[in-house]
N, C-alpha and C positions, 0 to 999 in steps of 0.2 A: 695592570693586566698582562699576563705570563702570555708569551707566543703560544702555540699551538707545538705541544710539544711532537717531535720526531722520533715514531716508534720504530722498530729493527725491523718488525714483520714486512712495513712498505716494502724494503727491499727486495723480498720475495716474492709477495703475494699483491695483487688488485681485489683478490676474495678476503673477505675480513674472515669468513667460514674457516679459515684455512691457519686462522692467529693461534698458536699456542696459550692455551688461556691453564690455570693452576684451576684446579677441581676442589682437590681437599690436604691438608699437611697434619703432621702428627710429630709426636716426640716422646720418649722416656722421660722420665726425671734425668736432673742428671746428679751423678752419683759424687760422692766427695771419698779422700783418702780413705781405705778400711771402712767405705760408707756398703751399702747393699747391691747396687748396680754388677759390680765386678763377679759377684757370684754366677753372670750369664755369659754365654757364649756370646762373642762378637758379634757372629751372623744371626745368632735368636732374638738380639738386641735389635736387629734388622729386621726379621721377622713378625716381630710383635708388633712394630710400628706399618708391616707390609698388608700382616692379617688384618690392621683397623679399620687399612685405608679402604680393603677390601670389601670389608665385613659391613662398613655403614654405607658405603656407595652401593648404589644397586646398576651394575653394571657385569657382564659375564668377562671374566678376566683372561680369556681368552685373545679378547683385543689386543693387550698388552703387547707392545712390540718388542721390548725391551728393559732391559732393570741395571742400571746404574748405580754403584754405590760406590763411596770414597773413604779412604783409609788412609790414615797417617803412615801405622806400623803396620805393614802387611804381614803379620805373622799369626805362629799358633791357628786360633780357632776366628783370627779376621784374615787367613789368605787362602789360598785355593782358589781364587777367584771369586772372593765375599760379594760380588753381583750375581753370581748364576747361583752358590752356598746358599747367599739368600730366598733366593726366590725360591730355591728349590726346599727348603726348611722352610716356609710360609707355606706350601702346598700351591703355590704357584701352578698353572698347568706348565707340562713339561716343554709344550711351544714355545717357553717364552726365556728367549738367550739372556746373559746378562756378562757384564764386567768392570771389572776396579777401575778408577781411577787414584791418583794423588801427587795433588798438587799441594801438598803438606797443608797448611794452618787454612788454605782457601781451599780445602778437596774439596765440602760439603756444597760450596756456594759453585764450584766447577762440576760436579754431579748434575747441580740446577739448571745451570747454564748449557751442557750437552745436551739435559731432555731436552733442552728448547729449542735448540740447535736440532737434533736430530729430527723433532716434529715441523719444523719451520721448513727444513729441505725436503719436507714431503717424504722422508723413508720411514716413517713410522706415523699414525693417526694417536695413538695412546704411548708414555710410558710411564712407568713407576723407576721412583728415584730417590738415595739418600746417602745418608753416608754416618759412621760408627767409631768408635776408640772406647779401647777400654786401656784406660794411663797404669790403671791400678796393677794389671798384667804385666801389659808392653809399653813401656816407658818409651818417653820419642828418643829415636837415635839405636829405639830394640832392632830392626829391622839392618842395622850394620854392625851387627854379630855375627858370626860364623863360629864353630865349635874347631878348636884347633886339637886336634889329636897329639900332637907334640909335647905341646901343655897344657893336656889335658884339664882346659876350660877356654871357655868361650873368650874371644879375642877380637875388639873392634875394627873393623875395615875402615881405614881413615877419607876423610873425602881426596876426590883425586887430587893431588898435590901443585896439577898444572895448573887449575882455580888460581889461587895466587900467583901464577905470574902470568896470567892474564895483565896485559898492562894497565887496564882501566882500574881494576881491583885490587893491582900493585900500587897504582899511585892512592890511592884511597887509604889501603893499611897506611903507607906512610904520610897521609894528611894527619889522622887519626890516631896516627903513633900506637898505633893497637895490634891485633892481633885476629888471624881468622878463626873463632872459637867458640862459633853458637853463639843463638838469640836470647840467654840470660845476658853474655858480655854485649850483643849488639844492644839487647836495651838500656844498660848500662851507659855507652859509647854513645848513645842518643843522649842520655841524662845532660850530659858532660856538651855536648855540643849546644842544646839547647838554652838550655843554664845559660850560657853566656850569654846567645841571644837574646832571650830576655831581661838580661842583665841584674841577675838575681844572685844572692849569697845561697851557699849550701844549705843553709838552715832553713831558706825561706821558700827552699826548690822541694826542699825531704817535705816540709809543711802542705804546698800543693800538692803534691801526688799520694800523700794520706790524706788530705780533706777528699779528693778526688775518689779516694779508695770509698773512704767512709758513706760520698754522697752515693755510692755504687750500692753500701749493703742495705742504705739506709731507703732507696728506692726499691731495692729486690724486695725486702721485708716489706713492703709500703703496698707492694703490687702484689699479692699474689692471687686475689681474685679475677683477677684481666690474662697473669700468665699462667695459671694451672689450665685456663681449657688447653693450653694449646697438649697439653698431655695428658698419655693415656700410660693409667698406671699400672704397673704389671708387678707379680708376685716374684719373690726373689724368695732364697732358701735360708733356712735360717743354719746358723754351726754350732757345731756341737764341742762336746767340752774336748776333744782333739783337734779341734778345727777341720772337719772334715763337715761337706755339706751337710745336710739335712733330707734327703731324698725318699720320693715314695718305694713301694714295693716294686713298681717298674725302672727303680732309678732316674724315674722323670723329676724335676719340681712340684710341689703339691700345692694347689690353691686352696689353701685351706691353711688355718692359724696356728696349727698345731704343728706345722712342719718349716712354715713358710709365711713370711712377711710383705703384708701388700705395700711397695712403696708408691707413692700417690705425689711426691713433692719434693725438690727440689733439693739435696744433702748439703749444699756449700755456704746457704749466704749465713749471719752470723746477727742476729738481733740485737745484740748486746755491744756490737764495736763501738767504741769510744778512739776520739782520735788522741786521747792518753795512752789506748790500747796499743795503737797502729804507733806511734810515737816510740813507745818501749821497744819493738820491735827489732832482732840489730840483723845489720846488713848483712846480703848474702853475694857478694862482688865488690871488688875494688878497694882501693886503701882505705883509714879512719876518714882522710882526709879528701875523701873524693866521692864515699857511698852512699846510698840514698835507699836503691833498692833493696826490699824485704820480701818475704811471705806476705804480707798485708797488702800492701802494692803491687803485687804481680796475682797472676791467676793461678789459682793451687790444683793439683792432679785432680783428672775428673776422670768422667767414665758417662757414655750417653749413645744413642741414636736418635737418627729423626727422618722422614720421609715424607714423600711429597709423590700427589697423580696430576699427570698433566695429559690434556688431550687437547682438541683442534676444535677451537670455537663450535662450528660446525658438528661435532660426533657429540661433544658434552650436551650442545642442544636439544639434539636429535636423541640422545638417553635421557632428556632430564633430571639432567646433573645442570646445578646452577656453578657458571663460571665466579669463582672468588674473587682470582687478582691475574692480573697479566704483566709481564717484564715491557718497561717500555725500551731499557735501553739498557747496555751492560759495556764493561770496558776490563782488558786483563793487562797490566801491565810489567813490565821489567823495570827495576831501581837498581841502584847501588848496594852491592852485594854485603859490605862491611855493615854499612849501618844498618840493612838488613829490613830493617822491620819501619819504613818511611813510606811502603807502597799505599797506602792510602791516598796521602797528599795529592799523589799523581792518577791515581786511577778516579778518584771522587769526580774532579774535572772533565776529564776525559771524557766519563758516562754522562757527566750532564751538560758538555759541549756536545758530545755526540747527539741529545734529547733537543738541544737548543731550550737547557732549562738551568735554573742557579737554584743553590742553594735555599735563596727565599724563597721557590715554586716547592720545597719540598717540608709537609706536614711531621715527617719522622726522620732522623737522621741517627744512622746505628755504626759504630766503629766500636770493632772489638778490642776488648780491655786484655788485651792479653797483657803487658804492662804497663804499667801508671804513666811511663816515660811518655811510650807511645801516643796515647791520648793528649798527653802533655804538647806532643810535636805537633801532631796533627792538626790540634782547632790550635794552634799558634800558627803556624803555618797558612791553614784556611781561614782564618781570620774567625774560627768558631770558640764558641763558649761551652763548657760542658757542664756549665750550670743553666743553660738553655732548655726549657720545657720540654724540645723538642726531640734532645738530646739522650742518646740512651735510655727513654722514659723509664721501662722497668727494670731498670740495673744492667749491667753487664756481666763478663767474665770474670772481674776479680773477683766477684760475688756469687755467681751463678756456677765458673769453671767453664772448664774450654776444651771438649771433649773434641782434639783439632780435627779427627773426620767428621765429626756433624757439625760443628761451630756455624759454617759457610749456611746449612743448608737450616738452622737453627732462625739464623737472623733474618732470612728470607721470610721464615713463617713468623718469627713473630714482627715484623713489617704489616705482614698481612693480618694478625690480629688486634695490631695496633689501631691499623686504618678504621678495622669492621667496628671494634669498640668505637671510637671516637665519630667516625661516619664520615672520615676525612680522607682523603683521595690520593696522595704521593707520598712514599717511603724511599730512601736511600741506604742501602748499607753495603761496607766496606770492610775488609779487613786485611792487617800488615802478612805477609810470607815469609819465611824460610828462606835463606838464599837470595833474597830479594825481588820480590814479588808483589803485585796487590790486583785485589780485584776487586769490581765494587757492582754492586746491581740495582735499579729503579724500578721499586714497584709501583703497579696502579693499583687501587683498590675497584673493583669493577661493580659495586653498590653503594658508593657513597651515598651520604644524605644528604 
């Protein structure tokens, strides 16, 4: 018998009226390399999921305090401020402010987290929230370019140089004998570290994290009845023999077949992997004698959005809007900047020390597949299995892709469809950051069976 778990809201409120509860969530497909997604505007990718939320709640969106949304690469047609872009491109009323966040690969799941935050402190009763990437555009790392007139083309802004002699993340490169170089080398540099720990030969480490890949396409493909509701699928344009869109007489998109492709499903996972397939595979980091990581094993360029309405026990009541699921408990944490991508380990805890709840109180447990390694650290670390029922049930990111503004806000919702399908009441999900980061959130399913 689990304690009684410890919700966030106590600490504000004696009114449970007053609890941030999840109303309704949505999502695009999500898009794969030169898959259909990319032919939309960042903010319309936000849009579309904003009109849904809109359109099937019956509620006047005029309450709406607020509109949060998260981005990786703040550029092109996701900056300007793609919170207020949005709203304002969904036909939003004009009352209702908004703005970015990004907390890189956790933006989506730090969107979710704000509305909560912002409705729990009482300055807002309603907000709408999500977050967007389109990889296929803005590649991560597009956002530190700048056009250099000099020479004449674009030239990377490197991160500030003082990072490394930070002394914690000096001593660190030199534990690690590596280098400060981005999250393909950190996950790499996790491979390498973990490997030993579990005291495994290269060949038997490369073997887990393709069986790992494989169990990933082999659940996407397995589930797509439980995960298409969570999306609403939207018409993309189709190109022409120049490569130029497809567009109506207004230069809009046309929802109709002859200009324009309704996509309804998912572009990345791959029915046909074979762990022969993932095997052939050759590495993309580190010597013959040290690689592991491929394409198969990591999560491949995506392109998505996805949104979330949250209002206050009390107003959703009072509109008859049935509340879904509510956050019991959430934690953001800081890791070791080199290996980068380990925040899970430490944020998972946290949130469910902070709940006074373990692992075994929770029905769903989600950590994103960004790479194989990662997963790999994780349940060795937490003492989990990711061949666990519980476990990723419908696949993850190597499978699915990792559209890193909506990923956060992705997992959230489908937590909550996990729960509503099964009729089961606790979800957990987590995922590694950038820079060294994690952040992890506890949902409640608020209609269990």
């Amino acid at each position: 018998m689990m304690a009684e778990p410890t919700y966030m809201y106590e600490k504000y409120f004696k009114n449970s009226k007053r609890e941030p509860i999840l109303v309704d969530y949505v999502r695009t497909p999500i898009g794969r390399r030169g898959g259909t997604i990319f032919r939309h505007r960042g903010d319309d990718l936000v849009a579309h999921c904003y009109r849904t939320l809109v359109d099937r709640n019956e509620f006047d969106p005029h309450i709406i305090g607020d509109s949060i949304v998260s981005c990786n690469s703040q550029i092109g047609d996701c900056a300007l401020d793609i919170g207020r872009t949005a709203a304002l491109s969904a036909h939003l009323p004009i009352t209702v402010p908004g703005f970015s966040i990004n907390r890189q690969c956790a933006s989506g799941a730090q969107a979710v987290i704000s509305a909560w935050q912002a409705i729990a402190s009482g300055i807002h009763d309603c907000v709408i929230c999500g977050g967007v990437e389109v990889q296929n555009k803005y590649p991560i790392m597009s956002d530190s370019y700048i056009f250099d007139k000099e020479q004449n083309k674009p030239v990377m802004i490197a991160p500030n140089k003082k990072i490394i002699s930070h002394p914690e993340v000096a001593a660190k490169l030199k534990e690690y004998k590596t280098s400060f170089a981005g999250q393909i080398q950190s996950a790499h540099d996790m491979g390498q570290v973990w490997m030993k720990k579990a005291g495994v030969t290269l060949e038997e480490y490369r073997n887990e994290v393709d069986s790992l890949s494989l169990h990933s396409h082999e659940k996407t493909c397995s589930t797509w009845n439980e995960r298409g509701k969570e999306i609403e699928p939207i018409w993309c344009p189709n190109i022409d023999e120049k490569g130029n869109l497809m567009l109506d007489e207004k230069n809009d998109i046309a929802q109709d077949s002859s200009l324009s492709v309704l996509t309804d499903r998912d572009e990345s996972p791959r029915p046909g992997t074979s762990i022969e397939k993932l095997a052939s595979l050759r590495t993309i980091v580190g010597r013959k004698s040290t690689a592991f990581l491929t394409a198969g094993n990591s999560c491949p360029t995506s392109d998505g959005a996805a949104a979330q309405l949250w209002m206050t026990r009390g107003l959703a009541e009072e509109l008859g809007l049935k509340p879904r699921a509510s956050i019991v408990n959430f934690a953001s944490v800081g890791v070791d900047p080199v290996l980068q991508l380990t925040g899970p380990i430490k944020a998972m805890p946290e949130a469910l020390n902070r709940a006074h709840m373990t692992f075994d109180d929770m029905d769903f447990i989600e950590i994103n597949e960004a790479f194989s390694s990662v997963i790999h650290a994780c349940c060795y670390d937490l003492n989990l299995d990711w061949r666990d029922e519980r476990f990723n049930p419908w696949g993850g990111a190597i499978a699915l892709g990792h559209p890193t503004g909506a990923t956060g806000c992705r997992l959230i919702g489908s937590n909550l469809h996990q729960l509503e399908e099964s009729g089961k009441e606790y979800a957990i999900s987590s995922m590694c950051v950038g820079l060294g980061m994690g952040v992890a959130t506890i949902v409640k399913n608020e209609n269990p069976k």
